[in-house]
C-alpha positions in Angstrom: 111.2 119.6 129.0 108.9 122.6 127.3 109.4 121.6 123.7 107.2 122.3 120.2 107.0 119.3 118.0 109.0 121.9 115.3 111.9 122.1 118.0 115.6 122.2 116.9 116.2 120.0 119.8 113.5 117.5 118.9 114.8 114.3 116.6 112.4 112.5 114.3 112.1 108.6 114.0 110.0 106.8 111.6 109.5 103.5 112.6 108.9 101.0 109.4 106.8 98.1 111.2 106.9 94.3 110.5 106.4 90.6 111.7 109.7 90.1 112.7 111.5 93.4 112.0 111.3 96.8 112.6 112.9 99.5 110.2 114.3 102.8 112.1 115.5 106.0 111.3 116.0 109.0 113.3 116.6 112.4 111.5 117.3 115.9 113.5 115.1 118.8 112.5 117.5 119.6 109.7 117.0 116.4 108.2 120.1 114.9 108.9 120.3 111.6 110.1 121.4 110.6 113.5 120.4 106.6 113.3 119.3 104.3 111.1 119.4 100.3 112.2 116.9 97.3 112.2 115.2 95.9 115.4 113.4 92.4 116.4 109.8 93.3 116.5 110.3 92.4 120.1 108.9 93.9 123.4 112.0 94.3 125.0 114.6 95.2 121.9 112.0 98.3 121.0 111.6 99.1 124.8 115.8 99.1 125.2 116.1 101.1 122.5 113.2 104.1 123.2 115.1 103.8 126.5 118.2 104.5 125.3 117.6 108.0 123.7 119.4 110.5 124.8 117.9 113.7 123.1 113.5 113.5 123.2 112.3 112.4 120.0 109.0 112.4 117.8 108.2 109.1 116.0 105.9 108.0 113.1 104.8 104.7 111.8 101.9 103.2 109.6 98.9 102.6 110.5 99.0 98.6 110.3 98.3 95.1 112.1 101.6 95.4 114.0 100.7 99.3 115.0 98.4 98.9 118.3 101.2 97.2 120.4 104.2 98.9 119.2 101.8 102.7 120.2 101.2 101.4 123.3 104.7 100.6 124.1 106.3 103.9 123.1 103.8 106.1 123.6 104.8 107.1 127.8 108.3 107.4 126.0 108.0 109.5 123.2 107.3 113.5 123.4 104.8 112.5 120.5 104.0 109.7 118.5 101.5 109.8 115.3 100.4 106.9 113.4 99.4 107.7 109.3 97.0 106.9 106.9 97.9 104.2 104.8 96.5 105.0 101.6 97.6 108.7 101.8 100.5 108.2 103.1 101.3 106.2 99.9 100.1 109.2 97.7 102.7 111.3 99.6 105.8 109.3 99.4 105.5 106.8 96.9 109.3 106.5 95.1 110.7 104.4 92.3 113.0 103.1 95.0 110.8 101.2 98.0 112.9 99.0 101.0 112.9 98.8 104.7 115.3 101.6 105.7 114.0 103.8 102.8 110.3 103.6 104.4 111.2 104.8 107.5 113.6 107.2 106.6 110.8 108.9 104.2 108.2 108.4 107.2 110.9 110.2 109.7 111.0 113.1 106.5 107.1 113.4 106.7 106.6 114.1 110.2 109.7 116.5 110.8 108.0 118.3 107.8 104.6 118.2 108.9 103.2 116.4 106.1 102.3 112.9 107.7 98.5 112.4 106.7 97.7 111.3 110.4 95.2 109.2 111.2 93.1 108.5 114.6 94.5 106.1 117.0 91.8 104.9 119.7 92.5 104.4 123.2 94.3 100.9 124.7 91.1 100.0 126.9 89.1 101.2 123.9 90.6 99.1 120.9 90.4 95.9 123.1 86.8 96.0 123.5 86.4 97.2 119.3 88.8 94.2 119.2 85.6 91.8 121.2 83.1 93.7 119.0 84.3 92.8 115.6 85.4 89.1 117.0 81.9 89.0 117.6 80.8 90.2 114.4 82.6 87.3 112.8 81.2 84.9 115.3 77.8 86.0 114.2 78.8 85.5 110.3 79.9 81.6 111.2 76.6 80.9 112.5 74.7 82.7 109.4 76.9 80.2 107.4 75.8 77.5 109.2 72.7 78.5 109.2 72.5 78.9 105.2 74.3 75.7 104.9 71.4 73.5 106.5 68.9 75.3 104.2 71.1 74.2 100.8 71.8 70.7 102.2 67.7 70.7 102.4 67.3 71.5 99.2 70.4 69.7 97.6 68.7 66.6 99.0 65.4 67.2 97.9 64.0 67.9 101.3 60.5 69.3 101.5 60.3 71.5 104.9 59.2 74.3 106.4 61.7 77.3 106.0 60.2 79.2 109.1 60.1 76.5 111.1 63.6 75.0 110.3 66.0 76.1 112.5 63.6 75.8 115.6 64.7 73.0 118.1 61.6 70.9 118.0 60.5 71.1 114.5 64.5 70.4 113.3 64.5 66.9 115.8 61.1 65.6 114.0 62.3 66.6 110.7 65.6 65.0 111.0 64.2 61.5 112.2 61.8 61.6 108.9 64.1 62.1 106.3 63.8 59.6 104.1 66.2 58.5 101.2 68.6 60.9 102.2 72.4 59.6 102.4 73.4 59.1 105.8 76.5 61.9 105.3 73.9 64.2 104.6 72.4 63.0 107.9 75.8 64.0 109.6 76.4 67.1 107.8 73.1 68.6 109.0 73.2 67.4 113.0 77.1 69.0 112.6 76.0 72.1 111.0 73.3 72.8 113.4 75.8 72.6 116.4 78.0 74.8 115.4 75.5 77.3 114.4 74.0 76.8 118.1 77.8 77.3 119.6 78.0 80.4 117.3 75.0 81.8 118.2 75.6 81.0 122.4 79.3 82.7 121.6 78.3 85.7 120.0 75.1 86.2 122.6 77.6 86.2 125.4 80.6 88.5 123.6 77.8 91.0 123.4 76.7 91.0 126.8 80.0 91.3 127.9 80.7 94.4 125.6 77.6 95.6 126.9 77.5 95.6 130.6 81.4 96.9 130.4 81.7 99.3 133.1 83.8 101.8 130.6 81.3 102.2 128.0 77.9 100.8 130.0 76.5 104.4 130.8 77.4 105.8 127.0 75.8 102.4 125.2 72.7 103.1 127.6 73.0 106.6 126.5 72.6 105.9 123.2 70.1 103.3 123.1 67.5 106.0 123.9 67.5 107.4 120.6 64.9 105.7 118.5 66.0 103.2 116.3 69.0 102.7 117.9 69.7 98.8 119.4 72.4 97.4 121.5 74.4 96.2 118.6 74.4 99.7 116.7 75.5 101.7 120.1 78.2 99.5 121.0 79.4 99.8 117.2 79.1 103.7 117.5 80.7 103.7 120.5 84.1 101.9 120.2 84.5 102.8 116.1 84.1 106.1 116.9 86.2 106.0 120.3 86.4 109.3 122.4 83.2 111.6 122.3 85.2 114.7 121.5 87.1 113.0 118.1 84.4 114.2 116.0 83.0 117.8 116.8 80.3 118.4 115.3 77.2 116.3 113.0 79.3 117.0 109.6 82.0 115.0 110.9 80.1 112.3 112.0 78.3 111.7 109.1 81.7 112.4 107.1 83.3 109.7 109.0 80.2 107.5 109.0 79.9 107.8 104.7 76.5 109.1 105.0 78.1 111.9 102.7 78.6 112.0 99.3 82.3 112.6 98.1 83.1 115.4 95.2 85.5 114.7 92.5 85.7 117.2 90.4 88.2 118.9 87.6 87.9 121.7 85.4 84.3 122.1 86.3 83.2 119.0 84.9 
């Protein structure tokens, strides 16, 4: 069916999403509405539903933790689907009166009016790796933890040692069988700190070469390894925040998106 997303024929849902339940309105083009019930947050009570449409809709919903799988799922279904901005979303339809059925009635009003602040939703393949990336990232923050807490043990204990050498293999051994007048949970604390820093570090090492020798995004990491400065950790964090090449046209955007520009705020010329 050849329709615009301003079609008569077209009905608007906004989709209000939680843990358990989702919130959901349908509105024609007119702003009447058609629908309005509460689902389970459930695979197959959204997939009955979408699947039960008669006329092809248009749906909107927040950009939230519960988004990803409920986009994937009605996305083949839907003649479009838009996720929006949080915070300006909240600029745009913030009322005195705030419930369930209210939220996605006012998100079903702000798409059939073109005024849903729509934000960028990456590819399924795409936000799974980004998903790996930033597990990884707090992988990597465990082990500086463990790392820092071996240095404040030392020095809540008194221990003299060698802050270079510390966290070498060798050099941690030796220093741990000379300790001397240091209470035995101390002892402990340090030999357990150590091995999860070690587990963190193996983990993280081996999320990242998985992310990197990914056959979707192994070429474009490679890619951009070439420029100078650039490392492993910063391509792979280019390439799967950003997502698709063509999202951003042009450097401007880039460094817009990236905050390497400064914002303007500014009212009666001051």
């Amino acid at each position: 069916m050849n329709l615009k997303p301003t079609s008569p024929a077209l009905h608007y849902v906004g989709f209000d999403l939680h843990r358990r339940t989702i919130a959901v309105c349908v509105k024609t083009a007119a702003g009447a509405i058609v629908e309005q019930q509460t689902l389970p947050a459930r695979r197959p009570a959204l997939l009955a539903w979408a699947q039960s449409r008669t006329a092809p809709w248009a749906g909107a919903m927040e950009a939230t933790i519960f988004t990803g799988w409920v986009y994937d799922l009605l996305k083949p279904i839907a003649f479009e689907l838009k996720a929006a901005h949080p915070l300006m979303l909240r600029a745009i339809i913030a009322s005195k009166k705030k419930n369930d059925r209210v939220d996605a009635r006012k998100l079903a009003d702000a798409l059939r009016c073109n005024l849903l602040p729509e934000c960028y939703i990456a590819l399924g393949p795409i936000r799974e790796l980004r998903r790996m990336l930033r597990y990884r990232n707090l992988v990597l923050r465990q082990a500086v933890r463990m790392k820092n807490k071996i240095d404040g043990l030392m020095m809540e204990s008194g221990v003299e040692y060698d802050a270079h050498r510390l966290h070498g293999n060798a050099y941690f051994a030796a220093l741990l069988d000379t300790l001397e007048d240091v209470p035995q949970s101390v002892v402990d604390l340090l030999r357990l700190s150590r091995s999860l820093m070690l587990m963190f570090n193996k983990l993280q090492q081996r999320l990242l070469r998985a992310l990197a020798e990914h056959r979707d995004i192994e070429e474009r990491v490679q890619r951009l390894m070439t420029i100078p400065g650039v490392g492993e950790v910063t391509a792979l964090t280019w390439a799967l925040e950003v997502g698709e090449v063509e999202r951003l046209g042009s450097v401007s955007k880039a460094c817009s998106y990236c905050g390497l520009t400064s914002a303007q705020s500014e009212s009666g010329g001051k």
